[in-house]
C-alpha positions as CSV (number, residue, x, y, z in Angstrom):
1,X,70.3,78.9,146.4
2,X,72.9,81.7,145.7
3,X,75.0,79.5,144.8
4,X,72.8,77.0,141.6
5,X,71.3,81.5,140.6
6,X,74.8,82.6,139.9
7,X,75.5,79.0,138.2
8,X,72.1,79.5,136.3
9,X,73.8,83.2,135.1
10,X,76.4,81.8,134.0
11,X,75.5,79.0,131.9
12,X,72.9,81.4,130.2
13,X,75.8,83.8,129.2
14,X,77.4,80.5,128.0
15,X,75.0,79.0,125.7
16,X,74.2,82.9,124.5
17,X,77.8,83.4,123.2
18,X,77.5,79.7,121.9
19,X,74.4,80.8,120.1
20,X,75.7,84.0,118.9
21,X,76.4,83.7,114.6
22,X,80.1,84.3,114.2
23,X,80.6,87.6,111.8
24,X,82.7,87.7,108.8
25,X,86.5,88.9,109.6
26,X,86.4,91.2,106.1
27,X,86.1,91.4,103.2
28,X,89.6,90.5,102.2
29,X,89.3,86.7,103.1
30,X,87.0,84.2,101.2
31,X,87.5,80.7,101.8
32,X,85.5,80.0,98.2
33,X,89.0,80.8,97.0
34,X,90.5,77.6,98.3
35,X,90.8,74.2,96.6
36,X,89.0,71.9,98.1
37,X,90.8,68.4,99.2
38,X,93.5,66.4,100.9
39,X,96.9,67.3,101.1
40,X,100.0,65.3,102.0
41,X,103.2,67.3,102.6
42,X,106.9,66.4,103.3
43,X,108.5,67.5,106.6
44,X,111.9,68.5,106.7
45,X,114.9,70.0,108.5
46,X,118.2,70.8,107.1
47,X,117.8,68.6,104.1
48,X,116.4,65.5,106.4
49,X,113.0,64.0,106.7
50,X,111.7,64.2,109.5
51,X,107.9,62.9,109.1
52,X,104.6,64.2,107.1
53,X,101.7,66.1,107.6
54,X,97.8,65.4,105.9
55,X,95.7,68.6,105.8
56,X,92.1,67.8,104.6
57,X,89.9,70.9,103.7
58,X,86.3,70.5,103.2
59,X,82.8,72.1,103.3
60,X,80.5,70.8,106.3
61,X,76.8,70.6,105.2
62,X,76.3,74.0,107.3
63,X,78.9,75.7,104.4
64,X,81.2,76.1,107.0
65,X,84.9,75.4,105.9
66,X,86.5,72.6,108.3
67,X,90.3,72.5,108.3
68,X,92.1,69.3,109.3
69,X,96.0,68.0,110.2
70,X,97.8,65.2,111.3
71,X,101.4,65.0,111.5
72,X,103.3,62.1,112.0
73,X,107.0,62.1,112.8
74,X,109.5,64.3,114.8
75,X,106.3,66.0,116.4
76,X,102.9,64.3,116.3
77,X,99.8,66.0,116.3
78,X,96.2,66.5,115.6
79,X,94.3,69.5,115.1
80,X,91.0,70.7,113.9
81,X,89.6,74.6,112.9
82,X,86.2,75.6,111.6
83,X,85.6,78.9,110.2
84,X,83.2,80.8,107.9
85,X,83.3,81.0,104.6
86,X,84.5,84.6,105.6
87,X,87.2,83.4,108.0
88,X,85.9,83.8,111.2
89,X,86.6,81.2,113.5
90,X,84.1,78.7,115.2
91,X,86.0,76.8,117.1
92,X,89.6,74.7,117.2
93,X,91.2,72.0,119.0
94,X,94.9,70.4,119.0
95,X,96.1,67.0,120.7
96,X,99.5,65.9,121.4
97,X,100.8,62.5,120.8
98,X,100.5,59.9,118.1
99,X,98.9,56.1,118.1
100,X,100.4,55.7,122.0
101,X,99.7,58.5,124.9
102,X,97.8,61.6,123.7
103,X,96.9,64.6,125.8
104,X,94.2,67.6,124.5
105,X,96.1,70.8,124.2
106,X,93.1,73.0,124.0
107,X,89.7,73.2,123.2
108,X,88.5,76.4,121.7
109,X,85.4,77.8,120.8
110,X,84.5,81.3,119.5
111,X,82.0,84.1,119.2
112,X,82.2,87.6,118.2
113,X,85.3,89.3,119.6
114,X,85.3,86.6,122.4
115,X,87.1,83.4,122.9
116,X,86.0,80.4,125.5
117,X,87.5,76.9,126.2
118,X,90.2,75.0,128.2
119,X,93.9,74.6,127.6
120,X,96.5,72.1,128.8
121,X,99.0,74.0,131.0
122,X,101.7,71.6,132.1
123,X,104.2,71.8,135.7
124,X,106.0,69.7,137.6
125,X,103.2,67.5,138.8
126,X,101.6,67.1,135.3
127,X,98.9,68.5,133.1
128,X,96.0,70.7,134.4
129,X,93.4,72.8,132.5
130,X,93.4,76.3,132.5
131,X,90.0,77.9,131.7
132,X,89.9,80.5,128.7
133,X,87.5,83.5,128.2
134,X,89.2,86.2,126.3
135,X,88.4,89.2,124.3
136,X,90.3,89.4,120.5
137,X,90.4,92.1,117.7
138,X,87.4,92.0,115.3
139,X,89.7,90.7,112.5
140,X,91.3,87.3,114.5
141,X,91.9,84.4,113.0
142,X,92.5,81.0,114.5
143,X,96.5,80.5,114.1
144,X,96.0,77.3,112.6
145,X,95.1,78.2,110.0
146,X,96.9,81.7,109.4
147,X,98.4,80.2,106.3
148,X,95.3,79.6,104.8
149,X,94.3,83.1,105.4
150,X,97.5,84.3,103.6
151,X,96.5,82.7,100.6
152,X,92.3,83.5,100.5
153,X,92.6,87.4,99.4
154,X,91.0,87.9,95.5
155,X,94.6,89.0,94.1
156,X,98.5,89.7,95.2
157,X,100.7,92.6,94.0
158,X,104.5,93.0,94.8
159,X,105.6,94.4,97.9
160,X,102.1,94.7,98.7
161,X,101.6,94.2,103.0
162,X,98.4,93.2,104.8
163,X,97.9,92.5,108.6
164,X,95.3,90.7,110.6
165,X,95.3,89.1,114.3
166,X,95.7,85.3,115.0
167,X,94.8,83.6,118.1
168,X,96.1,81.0,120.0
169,X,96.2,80.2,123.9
170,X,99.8,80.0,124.4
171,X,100.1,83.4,122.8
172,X,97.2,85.0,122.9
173,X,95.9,87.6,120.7
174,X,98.5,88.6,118.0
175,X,98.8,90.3,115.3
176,X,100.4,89.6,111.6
177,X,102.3,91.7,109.0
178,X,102.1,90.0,105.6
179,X,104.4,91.2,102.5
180,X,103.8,89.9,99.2
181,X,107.3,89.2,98.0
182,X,106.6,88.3,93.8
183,X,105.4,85.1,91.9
184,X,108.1,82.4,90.9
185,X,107.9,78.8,89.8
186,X,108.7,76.3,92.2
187,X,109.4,72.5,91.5
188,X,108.0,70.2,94.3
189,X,107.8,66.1,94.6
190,X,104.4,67.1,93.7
191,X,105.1,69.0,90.3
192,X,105.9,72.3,89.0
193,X,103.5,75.1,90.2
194,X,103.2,78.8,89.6
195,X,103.3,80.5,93.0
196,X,103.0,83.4,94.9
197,X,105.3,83.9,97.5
198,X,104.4,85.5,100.8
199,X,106.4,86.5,103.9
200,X,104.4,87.4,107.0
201,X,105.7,87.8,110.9
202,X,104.2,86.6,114.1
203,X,104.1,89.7,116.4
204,X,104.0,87.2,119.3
205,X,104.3,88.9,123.0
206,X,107.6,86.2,123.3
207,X,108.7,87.0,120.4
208,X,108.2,87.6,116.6
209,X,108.3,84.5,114.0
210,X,108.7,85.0,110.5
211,X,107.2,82.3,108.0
212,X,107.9,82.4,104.2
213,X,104.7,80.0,102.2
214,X,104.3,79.4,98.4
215,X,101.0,79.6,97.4
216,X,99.0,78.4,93.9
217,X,98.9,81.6,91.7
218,X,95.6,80.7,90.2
219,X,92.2,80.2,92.4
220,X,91.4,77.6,94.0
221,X,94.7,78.2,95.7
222,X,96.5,75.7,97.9
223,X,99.8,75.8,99.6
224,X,102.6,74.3,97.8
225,X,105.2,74.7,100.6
226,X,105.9,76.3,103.8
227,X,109.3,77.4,105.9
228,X,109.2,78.0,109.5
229,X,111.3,79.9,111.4
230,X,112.6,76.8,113.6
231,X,113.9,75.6,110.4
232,X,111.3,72.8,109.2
233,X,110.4,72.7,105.7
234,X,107.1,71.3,104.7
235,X,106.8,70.4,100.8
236,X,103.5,69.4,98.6
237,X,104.0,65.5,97.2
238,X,100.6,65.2,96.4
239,X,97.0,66.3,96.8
240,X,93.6,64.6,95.7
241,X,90.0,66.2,95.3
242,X,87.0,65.5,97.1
């Protein structure tokens, strides 16, 4: 009888942070400033390709924004984040693996200040889940889609910096330093584009990760092309509207 109470607790408490509306991040971010769409990008490293990667972003029937990859080559993968039009996260999930053996790296789901879900902890008998109940600044942001937050403020200025928090499970809860390096025109498989171009750092407990994006000047903004700090290039070829 103890035992099905305390089970009773707790899957109340569950389905009340389930329940609980996700608040807005800030003002700052507005995913209304985002072009709609499918994007196809070019993966490279040191000049090679090494596969591609299809980001779809679209509006669910809720108005929440749903954010969607697959990449297909040196590192296949699958992921999914939905967020408020204010950038707060929902929820987010990631799987490992092509068209042969896959494996769910986490499953993620969020409420005010709070993270639940499981994640995929691998030793040297295999995979296990590890459950996840956290507590994360006001002002996180799935990491996902941290590039996408970069490029939803209302304007940029040189030299200008901004920080938020990101979250992820191998990580945790950390935060981001974004600087506003200057506009530039960039020429991509996918055309010339006028771009902003934004460096922000990873303050990661293992370690901080610098990536450098391009982003479309002009709302609806999209990114045009990304360099991560393991060397990997991704490159815009071509996009098409819902």
């Amino acid at each position: 009888m103890h035992t099905a109470w305390i089970g009773a607790l707790i899957l109340l408490e569950s389905l009340t942070l389930a329940q609980t509306p996700p608040l807005d991040v800030g003002p700052r971010f507005d995913a209304h400033r985002l072009r709609l769409g499918t994007f196809r990008y070019s993966d490279s490293s040191h000049g090679k390709v090494i596969g591609e990667s299809k980001i779809r972003v679209h509006r669910s029937e809720g108005q929440e924004y749903v954010f969607s990859n697959v990449v297909e080559g040196a590192s296949d993968q699958r992921w999914k984040a939905v967020i408020t039009p204010g950038f707060s996260p929902i929820s987010a999930e990631l799987t490992f693996g092509g068209s042969g053996e896959q494996h769910k790296a986490f499953d993620l789901s969020y409420s005010p200040n709070h993270v639940s879900g499981v994640a995929a902890t691998r030793d040297r008998d295999g995979f296990f889940d590890r459950r996840i109940g956290e507590e994360i600044a006001v002002d996180t942001i799935d990491q996902r889609i941290d590039w996408a937050a970069v490029m939803a403020l209302k304007s940029y200025h040189k030299s200008e910096k901004f920080t938020f928090h990101v979250y992820d499970p191998k990580d945790g809860n950390s935060r981001i330093v974004a600087t506003v390096k200057g506009m530039e025109t960039i020429h991509t498989k996918a055309g010339a584009f006028r771009v902003v171009r934004i460096l922000y750092t990873t303050e990661k407990a293992s370690g901080a990760q610098t990536f450098e994006v391009f982003i479309n000047e002009q709302v609806p903004r999209f990114l045009v092309k990304e360099i991560f700090p393991w060397g990997m290039t991704s490159e815009l070829v071509e996009s098409t509207q819902p």
